[in-house]
Backbone and ligand atoms as CSV (ligand in chain L), in Angstrom:
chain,resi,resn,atom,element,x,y,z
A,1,UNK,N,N,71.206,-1.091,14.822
A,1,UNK,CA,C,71.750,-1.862,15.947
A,1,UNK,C,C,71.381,-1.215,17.280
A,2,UNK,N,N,71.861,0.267,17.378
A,2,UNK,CA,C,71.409,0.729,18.539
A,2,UNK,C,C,69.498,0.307,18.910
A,3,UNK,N,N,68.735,1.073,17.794
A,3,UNK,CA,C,67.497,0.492,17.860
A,3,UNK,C,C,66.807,-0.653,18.696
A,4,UNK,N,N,67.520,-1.831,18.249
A,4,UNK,CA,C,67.212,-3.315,18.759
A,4,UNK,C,C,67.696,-3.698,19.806
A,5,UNK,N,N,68.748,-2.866,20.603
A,5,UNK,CA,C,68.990,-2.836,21.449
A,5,UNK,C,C,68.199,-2.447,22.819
A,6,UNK,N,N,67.866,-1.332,22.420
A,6,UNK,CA,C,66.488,-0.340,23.161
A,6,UNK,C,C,65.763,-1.085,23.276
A,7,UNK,N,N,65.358,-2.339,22.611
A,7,UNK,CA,C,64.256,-3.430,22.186
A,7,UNK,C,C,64.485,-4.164,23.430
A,8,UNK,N,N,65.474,-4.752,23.157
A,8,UNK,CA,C,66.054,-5.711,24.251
A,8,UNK,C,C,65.869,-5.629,25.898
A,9,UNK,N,N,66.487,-3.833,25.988
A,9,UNK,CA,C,66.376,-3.400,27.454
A,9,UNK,C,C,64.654,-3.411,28.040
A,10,UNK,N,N,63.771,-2.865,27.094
A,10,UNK,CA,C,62.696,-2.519,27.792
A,10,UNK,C,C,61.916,-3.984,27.490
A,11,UNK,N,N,62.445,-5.192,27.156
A,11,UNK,CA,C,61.823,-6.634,27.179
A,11,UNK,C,C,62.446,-6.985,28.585
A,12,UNK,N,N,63.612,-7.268,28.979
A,12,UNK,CA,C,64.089,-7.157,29.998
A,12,UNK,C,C,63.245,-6.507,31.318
A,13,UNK,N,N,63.310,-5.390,31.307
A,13,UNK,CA,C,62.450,-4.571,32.462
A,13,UNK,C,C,60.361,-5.183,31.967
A,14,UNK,N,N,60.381,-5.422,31.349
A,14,UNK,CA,C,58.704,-6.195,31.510
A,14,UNK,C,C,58.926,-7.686,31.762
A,15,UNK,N,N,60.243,-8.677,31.815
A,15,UNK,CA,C,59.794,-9.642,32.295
A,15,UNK,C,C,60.303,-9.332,33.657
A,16,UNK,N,N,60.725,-8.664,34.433
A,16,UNK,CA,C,61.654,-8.331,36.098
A,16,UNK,C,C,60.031,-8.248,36.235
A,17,UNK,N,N,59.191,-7.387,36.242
A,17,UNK,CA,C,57.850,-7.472,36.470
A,17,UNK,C,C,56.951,-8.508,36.726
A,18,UNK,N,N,57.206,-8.773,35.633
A,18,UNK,CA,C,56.178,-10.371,35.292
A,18,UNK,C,C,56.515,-11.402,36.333
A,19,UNK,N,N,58.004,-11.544,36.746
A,19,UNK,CA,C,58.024,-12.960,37.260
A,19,UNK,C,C,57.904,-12.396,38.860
A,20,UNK,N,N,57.980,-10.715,39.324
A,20,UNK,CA,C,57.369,-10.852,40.806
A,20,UNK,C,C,56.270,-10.952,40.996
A,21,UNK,N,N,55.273,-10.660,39.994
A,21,UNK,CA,C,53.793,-11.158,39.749
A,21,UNK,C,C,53.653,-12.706,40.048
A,22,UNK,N,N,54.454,-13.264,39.164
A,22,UNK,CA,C,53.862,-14.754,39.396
A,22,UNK,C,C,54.304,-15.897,40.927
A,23,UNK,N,N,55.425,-14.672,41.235
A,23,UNK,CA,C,55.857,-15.463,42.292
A,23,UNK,C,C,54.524,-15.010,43.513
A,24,UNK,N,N,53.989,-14.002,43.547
A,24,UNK,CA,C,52.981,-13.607,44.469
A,24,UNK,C,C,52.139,-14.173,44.205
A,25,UNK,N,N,51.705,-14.443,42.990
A,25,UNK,CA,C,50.166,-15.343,42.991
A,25,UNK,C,C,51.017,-16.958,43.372
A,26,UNK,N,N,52.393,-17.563,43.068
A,26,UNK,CA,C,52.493,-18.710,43.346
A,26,UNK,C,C,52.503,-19.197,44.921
A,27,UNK,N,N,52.903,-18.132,45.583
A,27,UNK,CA,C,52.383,-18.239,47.185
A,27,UNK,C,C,51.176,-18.340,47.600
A,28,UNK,N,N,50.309,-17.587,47.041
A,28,UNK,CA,C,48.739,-18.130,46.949
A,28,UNK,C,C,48.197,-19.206,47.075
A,29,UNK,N,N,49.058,-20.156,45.934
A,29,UNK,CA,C,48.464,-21.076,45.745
A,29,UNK,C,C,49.211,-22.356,46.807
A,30,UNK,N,N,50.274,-21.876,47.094
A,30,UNK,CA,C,51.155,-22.754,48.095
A,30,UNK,C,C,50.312,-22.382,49.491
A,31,UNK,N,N,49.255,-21.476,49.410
A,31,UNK,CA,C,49.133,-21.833,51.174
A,31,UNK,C,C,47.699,-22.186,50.729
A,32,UNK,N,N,46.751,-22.195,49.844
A,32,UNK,CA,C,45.632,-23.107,49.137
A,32,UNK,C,C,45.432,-24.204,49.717
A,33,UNK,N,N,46.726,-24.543,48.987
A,33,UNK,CA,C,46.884,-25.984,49.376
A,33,UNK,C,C,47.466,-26.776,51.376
A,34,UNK,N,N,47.668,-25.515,51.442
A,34,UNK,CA,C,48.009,-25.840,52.974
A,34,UNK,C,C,46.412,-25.335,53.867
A,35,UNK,N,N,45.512,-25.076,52.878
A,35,UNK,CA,C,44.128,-25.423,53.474
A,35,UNK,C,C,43.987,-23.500,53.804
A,36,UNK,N,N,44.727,-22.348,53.637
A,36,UNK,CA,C,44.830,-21.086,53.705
A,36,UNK,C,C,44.410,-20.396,52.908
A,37,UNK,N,N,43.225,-19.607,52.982
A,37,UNK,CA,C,42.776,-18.215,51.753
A,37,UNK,C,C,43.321,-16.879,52.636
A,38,UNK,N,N,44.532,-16.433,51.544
A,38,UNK,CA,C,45.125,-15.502,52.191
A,38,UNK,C,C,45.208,-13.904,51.384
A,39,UNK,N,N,45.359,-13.089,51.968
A,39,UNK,CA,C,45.437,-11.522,51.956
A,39,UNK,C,C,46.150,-10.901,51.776
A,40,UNK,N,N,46.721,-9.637,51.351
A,40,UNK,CA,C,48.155,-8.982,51.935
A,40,UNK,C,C,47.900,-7.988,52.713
A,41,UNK,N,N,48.506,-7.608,53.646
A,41,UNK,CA,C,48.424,-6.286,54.386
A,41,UNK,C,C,49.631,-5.561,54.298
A,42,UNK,N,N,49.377,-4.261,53.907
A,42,UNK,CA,C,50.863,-3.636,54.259
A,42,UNK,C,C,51.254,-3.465,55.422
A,43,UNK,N,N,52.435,-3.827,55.493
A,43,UNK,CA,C,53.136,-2.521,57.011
A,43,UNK,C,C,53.493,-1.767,56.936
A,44,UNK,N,N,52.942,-0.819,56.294
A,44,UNK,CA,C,53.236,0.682,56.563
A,44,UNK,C,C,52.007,1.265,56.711
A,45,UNK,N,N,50.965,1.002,56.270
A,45,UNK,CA,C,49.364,2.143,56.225
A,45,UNK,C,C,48.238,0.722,56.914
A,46,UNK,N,N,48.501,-0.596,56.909
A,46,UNK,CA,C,47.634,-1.980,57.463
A,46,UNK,C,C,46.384,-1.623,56.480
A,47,UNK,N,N,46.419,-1.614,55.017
A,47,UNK,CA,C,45.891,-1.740,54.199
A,47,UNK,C,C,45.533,-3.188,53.858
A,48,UNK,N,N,44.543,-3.662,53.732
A,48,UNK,CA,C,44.611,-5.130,53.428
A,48,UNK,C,C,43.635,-5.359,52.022
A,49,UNK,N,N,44.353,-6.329,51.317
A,49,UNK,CA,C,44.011,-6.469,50.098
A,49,UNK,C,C,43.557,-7.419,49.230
A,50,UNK,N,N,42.689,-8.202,48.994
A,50,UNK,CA,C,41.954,-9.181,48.544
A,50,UNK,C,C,41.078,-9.277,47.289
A,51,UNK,N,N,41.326,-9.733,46.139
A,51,UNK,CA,C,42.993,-10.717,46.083
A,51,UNK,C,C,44.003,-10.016,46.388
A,52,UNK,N,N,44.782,-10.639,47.074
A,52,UNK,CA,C,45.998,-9.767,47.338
A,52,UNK,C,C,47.122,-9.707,46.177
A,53,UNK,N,N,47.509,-7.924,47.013
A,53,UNK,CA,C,48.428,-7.615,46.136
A,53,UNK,C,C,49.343,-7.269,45.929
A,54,UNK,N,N,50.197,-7.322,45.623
A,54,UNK,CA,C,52.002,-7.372,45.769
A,54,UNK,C,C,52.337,-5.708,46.400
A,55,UNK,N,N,51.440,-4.753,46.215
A,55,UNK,CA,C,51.626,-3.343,46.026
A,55,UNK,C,C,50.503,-2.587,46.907
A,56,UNK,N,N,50.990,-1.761,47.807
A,56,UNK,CA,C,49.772,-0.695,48.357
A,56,UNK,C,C,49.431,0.767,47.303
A,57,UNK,N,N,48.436,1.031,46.918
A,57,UNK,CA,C,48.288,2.046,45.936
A,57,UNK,C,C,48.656,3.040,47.176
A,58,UNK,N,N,48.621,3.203,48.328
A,58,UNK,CA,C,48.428,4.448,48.949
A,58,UNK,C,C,49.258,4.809,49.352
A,59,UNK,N,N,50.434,3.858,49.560
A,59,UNK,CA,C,51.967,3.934,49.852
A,59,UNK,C,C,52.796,4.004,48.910
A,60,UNK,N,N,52.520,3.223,47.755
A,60,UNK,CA,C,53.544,3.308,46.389
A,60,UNK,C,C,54.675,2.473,47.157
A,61,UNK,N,N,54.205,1.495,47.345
A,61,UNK,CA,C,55.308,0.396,48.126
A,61,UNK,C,C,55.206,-0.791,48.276
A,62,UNK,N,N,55.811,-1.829,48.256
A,62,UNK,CA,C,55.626,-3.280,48.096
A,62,UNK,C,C,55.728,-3.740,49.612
A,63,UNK,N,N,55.989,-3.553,50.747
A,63,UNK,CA,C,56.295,-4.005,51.710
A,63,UNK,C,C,54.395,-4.449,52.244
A,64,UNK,N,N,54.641,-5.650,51.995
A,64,UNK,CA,C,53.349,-6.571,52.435
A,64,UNK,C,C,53.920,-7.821,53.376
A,65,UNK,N,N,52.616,-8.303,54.398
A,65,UNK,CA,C,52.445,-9.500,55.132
A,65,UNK,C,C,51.020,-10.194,54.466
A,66,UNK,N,N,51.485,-11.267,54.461
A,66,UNK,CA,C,50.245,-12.647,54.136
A,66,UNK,C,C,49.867,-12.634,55.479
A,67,UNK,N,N,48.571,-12.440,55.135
A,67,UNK,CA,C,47.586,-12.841,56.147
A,67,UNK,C,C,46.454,-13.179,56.075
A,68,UNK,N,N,45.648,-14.691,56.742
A,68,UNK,CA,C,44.779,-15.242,56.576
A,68,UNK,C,C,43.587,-14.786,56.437
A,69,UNK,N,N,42.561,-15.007,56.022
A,69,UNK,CA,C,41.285,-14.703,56.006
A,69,UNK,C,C,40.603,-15.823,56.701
A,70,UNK,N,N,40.322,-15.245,57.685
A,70,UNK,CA,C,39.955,-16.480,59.060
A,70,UNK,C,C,38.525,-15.642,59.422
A,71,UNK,N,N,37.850,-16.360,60.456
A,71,UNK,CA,C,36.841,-16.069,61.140
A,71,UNK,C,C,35.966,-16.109,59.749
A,72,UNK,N,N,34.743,-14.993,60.246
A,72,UNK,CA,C,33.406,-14.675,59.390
A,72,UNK,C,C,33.566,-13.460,58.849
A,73,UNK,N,N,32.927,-13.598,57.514
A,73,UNK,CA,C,32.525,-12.332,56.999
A,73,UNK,C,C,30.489,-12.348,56.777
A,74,UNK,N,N,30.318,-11.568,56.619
A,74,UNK,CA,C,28.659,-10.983,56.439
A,74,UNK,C,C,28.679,-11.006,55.109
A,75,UNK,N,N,27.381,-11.539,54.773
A,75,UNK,CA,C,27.167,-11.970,53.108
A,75,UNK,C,C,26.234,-10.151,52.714
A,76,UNK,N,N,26.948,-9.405,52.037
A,76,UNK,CA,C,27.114,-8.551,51.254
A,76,UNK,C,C,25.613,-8.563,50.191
A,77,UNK,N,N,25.850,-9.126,49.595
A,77,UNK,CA,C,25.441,-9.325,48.249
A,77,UNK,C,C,25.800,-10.851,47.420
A,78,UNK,N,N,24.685,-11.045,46.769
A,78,UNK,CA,C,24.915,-12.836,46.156
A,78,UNK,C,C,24.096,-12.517,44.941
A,79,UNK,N,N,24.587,-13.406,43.709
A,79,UNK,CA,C,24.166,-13.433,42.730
A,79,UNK,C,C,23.869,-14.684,41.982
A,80,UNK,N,N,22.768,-15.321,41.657
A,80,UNK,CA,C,22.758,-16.733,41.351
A,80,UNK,C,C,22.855,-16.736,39.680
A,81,UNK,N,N,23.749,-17.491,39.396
A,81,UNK,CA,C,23.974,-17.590,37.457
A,81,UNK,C,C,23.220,-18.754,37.079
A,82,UNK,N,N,22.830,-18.106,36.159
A,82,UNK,CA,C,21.757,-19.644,35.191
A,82,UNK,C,C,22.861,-19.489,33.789
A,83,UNK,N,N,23.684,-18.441,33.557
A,83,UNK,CA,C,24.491,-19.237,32.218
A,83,UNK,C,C,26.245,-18.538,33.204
A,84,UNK,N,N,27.312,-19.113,32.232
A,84,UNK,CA,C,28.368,-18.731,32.515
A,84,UNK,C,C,29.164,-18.551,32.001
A,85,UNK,N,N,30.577,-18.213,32.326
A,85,UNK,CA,C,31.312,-18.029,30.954
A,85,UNK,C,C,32.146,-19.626,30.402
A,86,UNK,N,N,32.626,-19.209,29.492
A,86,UNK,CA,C,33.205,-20.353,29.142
A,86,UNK,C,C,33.701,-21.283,29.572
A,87,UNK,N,N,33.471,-22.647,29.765
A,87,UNK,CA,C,34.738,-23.346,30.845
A,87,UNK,C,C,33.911,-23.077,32.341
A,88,UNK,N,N,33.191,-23.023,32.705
A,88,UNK,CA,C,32.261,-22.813,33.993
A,88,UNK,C,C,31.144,-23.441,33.424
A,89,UNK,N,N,30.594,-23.895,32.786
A,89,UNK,CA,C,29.371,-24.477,32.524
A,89,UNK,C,C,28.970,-25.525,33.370
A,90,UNK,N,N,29.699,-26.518,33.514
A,90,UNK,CA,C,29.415,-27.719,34.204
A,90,UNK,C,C,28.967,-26.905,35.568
A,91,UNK,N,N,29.727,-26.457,35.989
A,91,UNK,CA,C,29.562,-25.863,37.757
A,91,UNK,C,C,27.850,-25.138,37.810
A,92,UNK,N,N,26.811,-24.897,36.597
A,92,UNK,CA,C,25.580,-24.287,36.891
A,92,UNK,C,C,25.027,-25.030,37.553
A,93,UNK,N,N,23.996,-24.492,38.357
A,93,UNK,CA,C,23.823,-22.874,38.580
A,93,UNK,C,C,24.618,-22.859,39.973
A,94,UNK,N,N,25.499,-21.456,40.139
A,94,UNK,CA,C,25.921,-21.076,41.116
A,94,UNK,C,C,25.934,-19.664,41.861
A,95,UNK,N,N,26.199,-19.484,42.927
A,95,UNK,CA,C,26.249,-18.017,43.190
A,95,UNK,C,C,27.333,-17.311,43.766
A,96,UNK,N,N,27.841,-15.944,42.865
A,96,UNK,CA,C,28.845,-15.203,43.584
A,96,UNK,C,C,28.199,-14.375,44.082
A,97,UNK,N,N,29.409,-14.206,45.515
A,97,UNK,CA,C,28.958,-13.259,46.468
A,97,UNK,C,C,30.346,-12.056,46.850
A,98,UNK,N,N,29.555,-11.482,47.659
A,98,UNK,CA,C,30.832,-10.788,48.295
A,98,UNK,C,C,30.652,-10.747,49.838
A,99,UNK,N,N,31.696,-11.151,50.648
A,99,UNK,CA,C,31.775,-11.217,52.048
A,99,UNK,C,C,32.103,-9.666,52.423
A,100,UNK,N,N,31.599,-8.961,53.898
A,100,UNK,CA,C,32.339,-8.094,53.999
A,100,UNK,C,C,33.315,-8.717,55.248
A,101,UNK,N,N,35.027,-8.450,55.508
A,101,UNK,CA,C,35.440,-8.781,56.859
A,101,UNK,C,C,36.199,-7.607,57.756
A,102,UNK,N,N,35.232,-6.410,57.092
A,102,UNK,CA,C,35.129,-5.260,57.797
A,102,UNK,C,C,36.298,-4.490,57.426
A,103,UNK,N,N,37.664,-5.179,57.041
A,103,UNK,CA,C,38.878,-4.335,57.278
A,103,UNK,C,C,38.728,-4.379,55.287
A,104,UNK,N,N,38.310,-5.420,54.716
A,104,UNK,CA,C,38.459,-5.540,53.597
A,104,UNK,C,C,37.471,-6.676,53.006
A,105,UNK,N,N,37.103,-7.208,51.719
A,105,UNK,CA,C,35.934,-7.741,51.131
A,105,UNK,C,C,36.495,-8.583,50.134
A,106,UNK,N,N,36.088,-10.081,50.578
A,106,UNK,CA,C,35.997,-11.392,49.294
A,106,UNK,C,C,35.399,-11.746,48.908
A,107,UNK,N,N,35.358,-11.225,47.198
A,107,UNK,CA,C,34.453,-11.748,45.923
A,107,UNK,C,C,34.905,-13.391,45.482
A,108,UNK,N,N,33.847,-14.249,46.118
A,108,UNK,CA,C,33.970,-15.084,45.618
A,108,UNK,C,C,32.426,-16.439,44.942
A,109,UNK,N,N,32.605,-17.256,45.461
A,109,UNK,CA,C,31.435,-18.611,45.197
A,109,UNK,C,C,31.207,-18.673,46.560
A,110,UNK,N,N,29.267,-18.517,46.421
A,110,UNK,CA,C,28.777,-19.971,47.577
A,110,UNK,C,C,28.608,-21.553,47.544
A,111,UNK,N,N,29.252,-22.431,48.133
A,111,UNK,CA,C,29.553,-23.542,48.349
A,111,UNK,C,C,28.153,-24.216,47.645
A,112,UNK,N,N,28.311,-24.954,46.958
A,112,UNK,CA,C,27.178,-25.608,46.110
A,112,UNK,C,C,26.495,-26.896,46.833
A,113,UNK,N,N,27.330,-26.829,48.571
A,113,UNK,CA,C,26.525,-27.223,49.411
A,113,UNK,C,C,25.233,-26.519,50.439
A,114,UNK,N,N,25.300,-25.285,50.091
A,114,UNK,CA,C,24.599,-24.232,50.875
A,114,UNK,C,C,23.625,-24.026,50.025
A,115,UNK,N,N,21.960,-24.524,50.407
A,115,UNK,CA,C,20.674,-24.553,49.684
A,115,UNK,C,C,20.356,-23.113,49.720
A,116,UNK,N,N,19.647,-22.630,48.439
A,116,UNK,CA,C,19.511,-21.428,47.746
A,116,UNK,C,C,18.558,-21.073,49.074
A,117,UNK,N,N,17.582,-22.027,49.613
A,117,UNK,CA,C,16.730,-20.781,50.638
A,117,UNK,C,C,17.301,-20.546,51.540
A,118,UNK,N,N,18.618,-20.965,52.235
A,118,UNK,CA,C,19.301,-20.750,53.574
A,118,UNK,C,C,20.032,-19.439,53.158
A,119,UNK,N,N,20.090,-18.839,51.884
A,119,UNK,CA,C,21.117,-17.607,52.145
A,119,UNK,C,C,20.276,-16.432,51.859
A,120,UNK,N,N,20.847,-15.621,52.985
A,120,UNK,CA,C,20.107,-14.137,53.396
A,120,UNK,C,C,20.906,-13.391,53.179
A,121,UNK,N,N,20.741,-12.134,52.918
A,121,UNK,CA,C,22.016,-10.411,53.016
A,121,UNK,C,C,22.147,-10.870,54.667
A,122,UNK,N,N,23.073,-10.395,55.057
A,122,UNK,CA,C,23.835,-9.897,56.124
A,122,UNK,C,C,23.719,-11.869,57.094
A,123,UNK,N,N,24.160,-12.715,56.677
A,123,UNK,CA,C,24.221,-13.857,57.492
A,123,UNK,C,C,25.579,-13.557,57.052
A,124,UNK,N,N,25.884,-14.841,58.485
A,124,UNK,CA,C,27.690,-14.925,58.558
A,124,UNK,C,C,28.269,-16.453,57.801
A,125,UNK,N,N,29.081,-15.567,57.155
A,125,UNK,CA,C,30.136,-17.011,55.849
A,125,UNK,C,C,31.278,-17.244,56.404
A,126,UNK,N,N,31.629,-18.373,56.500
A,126,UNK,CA,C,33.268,-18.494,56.259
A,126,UNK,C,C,33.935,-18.682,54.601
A,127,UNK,N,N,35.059,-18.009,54.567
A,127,UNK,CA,C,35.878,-18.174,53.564
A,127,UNK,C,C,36.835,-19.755,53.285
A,128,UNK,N,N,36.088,-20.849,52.423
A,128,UNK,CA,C,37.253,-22.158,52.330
A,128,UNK,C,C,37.834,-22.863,51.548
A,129,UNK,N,N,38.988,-23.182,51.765
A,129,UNK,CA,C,39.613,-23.558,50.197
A,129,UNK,C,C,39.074,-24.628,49.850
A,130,UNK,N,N,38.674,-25.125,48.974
A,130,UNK,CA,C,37.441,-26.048,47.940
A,130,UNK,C,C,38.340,-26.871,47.277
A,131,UNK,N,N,38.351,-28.521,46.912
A,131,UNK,CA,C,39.162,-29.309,46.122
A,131,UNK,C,C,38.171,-29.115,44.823
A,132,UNK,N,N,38.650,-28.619,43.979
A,132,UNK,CA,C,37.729,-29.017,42.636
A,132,UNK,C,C,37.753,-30.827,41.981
A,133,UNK,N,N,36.679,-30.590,41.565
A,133,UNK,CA,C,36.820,-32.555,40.793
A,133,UNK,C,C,37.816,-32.793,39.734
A,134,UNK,N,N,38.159,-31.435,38.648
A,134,UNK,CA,C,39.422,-32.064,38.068
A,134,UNK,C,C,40.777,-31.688,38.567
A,135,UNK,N,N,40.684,-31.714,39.643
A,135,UNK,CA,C,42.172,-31.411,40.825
A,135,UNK,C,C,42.627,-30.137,40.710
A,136,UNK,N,N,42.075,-29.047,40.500
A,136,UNK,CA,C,42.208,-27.490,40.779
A,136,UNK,C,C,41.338,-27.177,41.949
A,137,UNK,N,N,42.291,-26.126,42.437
A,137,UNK,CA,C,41.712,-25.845,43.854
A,137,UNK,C,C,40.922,-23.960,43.438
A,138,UNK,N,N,39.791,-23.683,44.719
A,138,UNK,CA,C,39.426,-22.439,44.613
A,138,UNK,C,C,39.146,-22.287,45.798
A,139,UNK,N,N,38.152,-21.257,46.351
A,139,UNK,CA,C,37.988,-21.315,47.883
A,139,UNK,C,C,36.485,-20.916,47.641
A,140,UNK,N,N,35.543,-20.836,48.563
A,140,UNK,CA,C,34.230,-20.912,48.316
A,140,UNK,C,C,33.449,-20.492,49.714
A,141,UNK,N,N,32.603,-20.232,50.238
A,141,UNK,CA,C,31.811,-19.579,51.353
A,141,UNK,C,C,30.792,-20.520,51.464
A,142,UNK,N,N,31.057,-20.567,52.916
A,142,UNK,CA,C,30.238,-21.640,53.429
A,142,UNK,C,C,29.267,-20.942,54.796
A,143,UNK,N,N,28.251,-21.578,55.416
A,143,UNK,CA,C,27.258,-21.094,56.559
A,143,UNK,C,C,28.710,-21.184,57.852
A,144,UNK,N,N,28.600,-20.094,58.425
A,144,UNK,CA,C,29.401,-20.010,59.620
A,144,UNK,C,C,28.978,-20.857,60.382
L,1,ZN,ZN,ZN,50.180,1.060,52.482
């Protein structure tokens, strides 16, 4: 009895976890949809974090602000896929990149409106939230 008890407590303390996880990614997706690709920054060290994240490793502290990923970032690095993983197939061929926006860096997709010869290292992207065709949203990099 005692045993299963012990069971109980430390199921308890992994879902208290789990559901401040999901409430942080569910804000995500609530400002997505309000047309927002957003960040966290702490206030205590202005660490900023993308994907953002509930937690500063350098503080050992949760105290974060949402904040937008606005303006331009500089195209980093791009990678064009001829296969993908599962469940991405339809979307070939595409390319991930990484933006830099100096304070911090978004790994994401170039806009499958942006022709393969227009993209160079170091041109300027914007970061934008994307309607997908079966009504899921993502965000995607477009020519500044
Ligand atoms: Zn911090």
């Amino acid at each position: 009895m005692a045993g299963k008890k012990e069971v109980d407590i430390r199921f308890s303390k992994f879902g208290t976890v789990s559901f401040t996880a999901i409430t942080k990614i569910n804000d995500f997706i609530d400002y997505l949809e309000q047309g927002k690709v957003m960040a966290t920054r702490c206030k205590d060290c202005g660490a900023v974090f993308f994907p953002p994240r509930a937690d500063c490793y350098k503080c050992l502290d949760s105290n974060m602000d949402w904040i937008e990923v606005s303006g331009t970032g500089r195209l980093v690095t791009y990678s064009k896929l001829e296969y993908a993983p599962i469940g991405f197939g339809d979307d070939l061929p595409y390319a991930i990149a990484v933006l830099d926006y100096g304070d911090y860096k978004v790994f994401g997709r170039i806009a499958g409106s942006v022709p393969e010869e227009e993209i160079r290292i170091g041109m300027e992207m914007t970061t934008v939230v994307n309607q997908l065709p079966n009504g899921q949203m993502n965000y995607v990099f477009q020519k500044a």
